[in-house]
Steps between C-alpha positions, in 0.01 A plus 500: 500500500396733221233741583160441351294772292106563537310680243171623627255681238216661671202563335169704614455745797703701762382188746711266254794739494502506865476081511756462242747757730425273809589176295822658395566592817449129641709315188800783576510367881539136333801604288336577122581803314265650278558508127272681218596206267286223567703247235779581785297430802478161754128615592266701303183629642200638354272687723141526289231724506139381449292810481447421148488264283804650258716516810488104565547455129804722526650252792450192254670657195825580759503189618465353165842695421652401835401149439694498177852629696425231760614205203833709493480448960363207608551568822339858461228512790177699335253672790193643456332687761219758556129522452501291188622228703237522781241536209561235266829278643343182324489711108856577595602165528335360227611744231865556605567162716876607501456745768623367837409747741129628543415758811234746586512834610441385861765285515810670387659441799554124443675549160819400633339178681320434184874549302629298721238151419528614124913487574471167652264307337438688161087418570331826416425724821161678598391696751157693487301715764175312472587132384680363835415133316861594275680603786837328478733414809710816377285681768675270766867652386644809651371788338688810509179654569203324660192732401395747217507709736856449613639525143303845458726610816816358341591835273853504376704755305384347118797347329462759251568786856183707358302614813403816375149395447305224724229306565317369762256327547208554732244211398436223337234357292138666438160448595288715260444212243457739232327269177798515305795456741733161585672698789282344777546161341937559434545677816226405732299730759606825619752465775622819672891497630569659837605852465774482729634223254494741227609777675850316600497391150472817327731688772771189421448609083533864625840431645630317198432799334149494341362881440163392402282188630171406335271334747306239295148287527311375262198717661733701707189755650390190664787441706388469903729326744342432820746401782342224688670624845381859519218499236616777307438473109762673314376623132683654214456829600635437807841266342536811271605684810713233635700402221525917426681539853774256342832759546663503139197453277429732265217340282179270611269336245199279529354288212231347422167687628187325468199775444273338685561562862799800456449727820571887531741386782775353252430895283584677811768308587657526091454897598635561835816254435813636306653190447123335312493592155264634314372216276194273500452168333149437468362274269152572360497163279187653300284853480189254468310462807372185342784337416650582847231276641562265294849539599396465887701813489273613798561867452259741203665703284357825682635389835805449318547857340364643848806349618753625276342814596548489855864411427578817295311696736741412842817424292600789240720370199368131547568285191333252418530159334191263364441136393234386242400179327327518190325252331364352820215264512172656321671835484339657238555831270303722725662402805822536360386840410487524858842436573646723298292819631601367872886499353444852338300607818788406741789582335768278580894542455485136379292185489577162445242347251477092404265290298286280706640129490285212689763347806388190632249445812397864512130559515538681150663135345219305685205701390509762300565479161806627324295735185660740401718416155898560534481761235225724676737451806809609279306804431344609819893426616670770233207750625619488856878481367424818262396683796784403705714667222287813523423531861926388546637798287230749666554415812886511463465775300396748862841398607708731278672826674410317815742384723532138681585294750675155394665205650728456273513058413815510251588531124244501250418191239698714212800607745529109624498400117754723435712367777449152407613608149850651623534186706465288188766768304738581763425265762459776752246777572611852584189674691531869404299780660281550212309138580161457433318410834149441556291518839137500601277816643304407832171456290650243304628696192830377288759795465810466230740770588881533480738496781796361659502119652500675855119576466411106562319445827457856533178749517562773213308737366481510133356778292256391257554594121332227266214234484413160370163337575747225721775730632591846584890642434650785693775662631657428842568746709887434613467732839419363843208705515162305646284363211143648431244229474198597159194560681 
């Protein structure tokens, strides 16, 4: 019987990279191989993002193109999975009825059952968290995994064999209801996993060979396990130092912090552990204490510099990373003025900035109203991209004569495109020692430096010579000696 090929495009956040790895795991245990071709594949998945608006529009135009190679395979099965499906399952249907397979983010461990019925029966399969009415008797069949929870524990060696960097996950869902935000309503309340359940996890990525593990939550500082035997509430400070104790692990991330109720326990805990990097995701959203409200952001923008104060304060060399929307609801000139002197105030390594889009069922779509014309929202967006350019070459800039610490992830984009080039010529690639690799520094920088195809996996310390506003380029240092870390 000739193997069958799954192409899964993942779209959206680390969370969705992490899904899309445990639903490759899964279809690999039922025999499918994964392909990068989707006019070659037997299933092709989409897993969506619906954040913004764009991002579900960006779903529909794929599908629209997968839909198309689907004429050429009739038998082609065509999935769709993720947030957009928990959000909107019924617009999915109705503007690409070809799909056959439809499943939430809580439910990804029944995508084989659901297969299975679409195998069977060719009657179009669903499976959602909070809609039990379109549960289908796929949930009777034998699951390889019987819980969420179960397929988080499954971790395999990826069919691609990169475990350099990981994962994991330490909650689910959110609870903060921010105005603007469909997480609560894609991936329900916040749910806290034991942390003996992600300790084994992360120890079993460890052993497969992973040198760096980012610990992720959609409000991460809120994590607090309480173990209903002995009482004891576990908090992120506290799985910080467990996960750290994990023999073999170099790195330890965390992403995403919520501002609103970050404690000095998780800064002392970033300073006194070696293995916790230096590097803090915090998004601001605005510098406008009045559009926070309106944002139910539940934090001011004082208490919110007092913080990134405090965090500089106990951890030296902490770099640090910022969201903003602009354009939300009301915002006006002034208190956009007011975002940009928080930016300048702070001085981040980088933000991520987006143009405020109205998603469905959020208090923002149900009562406030959406003002602010697309081109004033284009604008505000180049000023906050203008000073990422700035702030990004300044910032990278301090770096040169300095030396580094980097994990070193593989070949840079141009030394892979040169290797796909003598493939195409020669139909072979020679690595020579003169490679272009590239890496990442503990606070999160991107280092282009030459070396030999030995360096992968491995801590180096590279010598910084030259700056971009998005990437640094050095020097490695080709002794043994221990790397020195930029303070």
């Amino acid at each position: 019987m000739p193997t069958k090929r799954v192409y899964l495009e993942t779209m959206g956040c680390q969370m969705n990279v992490l899904d899309s790895e445990l639903v490759i795991g899964q279809l690999c245990a039922l025999g499918y191989k994964p392909t990068d071709d989707y006019h070659t594949a037997d299933l092709v998945l989409i897993n969506t993002c619906s954040v913004r608006h764009r991002a579900e529009e960006k779903a529909y135009s794929r599908l629209t193109a997968i839909a198309r190679a689907k004429t050429e395979r009739p038998n082609m099965i065509i999935g769709v999975i993720g947030c957009m499906v928990e959000r909107d399952h019924e617009g999915i249907r109705q503007r690409c009825p070809y799909v056959d397979l439809l499943c939430g983010p809580g439910n990804l461990n029944e995508i084989p059952a659901l297969l299975a019925t679409v195998e069977e029966t060719r009657v179009q399969a669903i499976a959602l968290e909070h809609d039990h009415s379109r549960r289908l008797p796929s949930a009777e069949r034998t699951l390889l995994y019987n819980s969420i929870e179960e397929l988080d524990m499954s971790r395999r060696t990826p069919p691609d064999g990169r475990t350099l960097q990981a994962y994991v996950r330490v909650q689910r869902g959110c609870d903060k209801f921010c105005s603007f935000c469909v997480v609560p309503f894609t991936r329900g309340p916040e749910r806290n996993r034991p942390p003996a359940n992600i300790v084994i996890e992360a120890r079993r990525l460890v052993d497969m060979g992973a040198k760096e593990i980012t610990l992720l939550g959609q409000t991460i500082n809120s994590y607090a396990y309480t173990d209903s035997s002995t009482g004891r509430t576990v908090r992120l400070a506290d799985l910080l130092e467990q996960v750290h104790e994990i023999e073999g692990l170099q790195r330890l991330r965390f992403v995403t912090s919520y501002p609103g109720d970050f404690t000095d326990d998780i800064l002392q805990a970033m300073r006194d552990l070696p293995k916790v990097c230096e590097y803090l995701h915090l998004p601001a959203q605005s510098g406008s204490n009045a559009v926070l409200k309106r944002m139910r952001r539940r934090y001011t923008a004082e208490q919110y510099t007092e913080l990134i104060a405090r965090a500089r304060e106990t951890v030296p060399g902490i770099s640090l990373a910022g969201d903003f929307i602009v354009g939300f609801c009301g915002e006006t000139d002034a208190e956009h003025a007011e975002t940009l002197a928080l930016i300048e105030r702070v001085g981040y390594k980088n933000i991520y900035m987006f143009k405020y889009s109205p998603r469905p069922a959020t208090v923002a779509d149900r009562s406030l109203p959406d003002d602010v014309p697309e081109a004033v929202k284009k604008r505000r967006h180049l000023d906050l991209v203008e000073y990422q350019k700035r702030s990004g070459l300044a910032h990278h800039q301090g770096f040169i004569g300095r030396t580094v610490e980097i994990l070193v992830e593989g070949f840079s984009k141009a030394a892979i495109k040169a290797q796909e080039a003598e493939q195409e010529r020669n139909n072979h690639v020679s690595w020579k020692r003169g490679d272009q690799l590239v890496g990442r520094t503990r606070t999160d920088e991107i280092v282009v430096f030459t070396g030999p195809k030995s360096m992968i996996g491995q801590l180096v310390t590279v010598w910084i010579t030259a700056a971009t506003a998005l990437t640094l380029h050095g020097e490695a240092d080709q002794t043994s000696a221990p790397a020195t870390v930029v303070d």
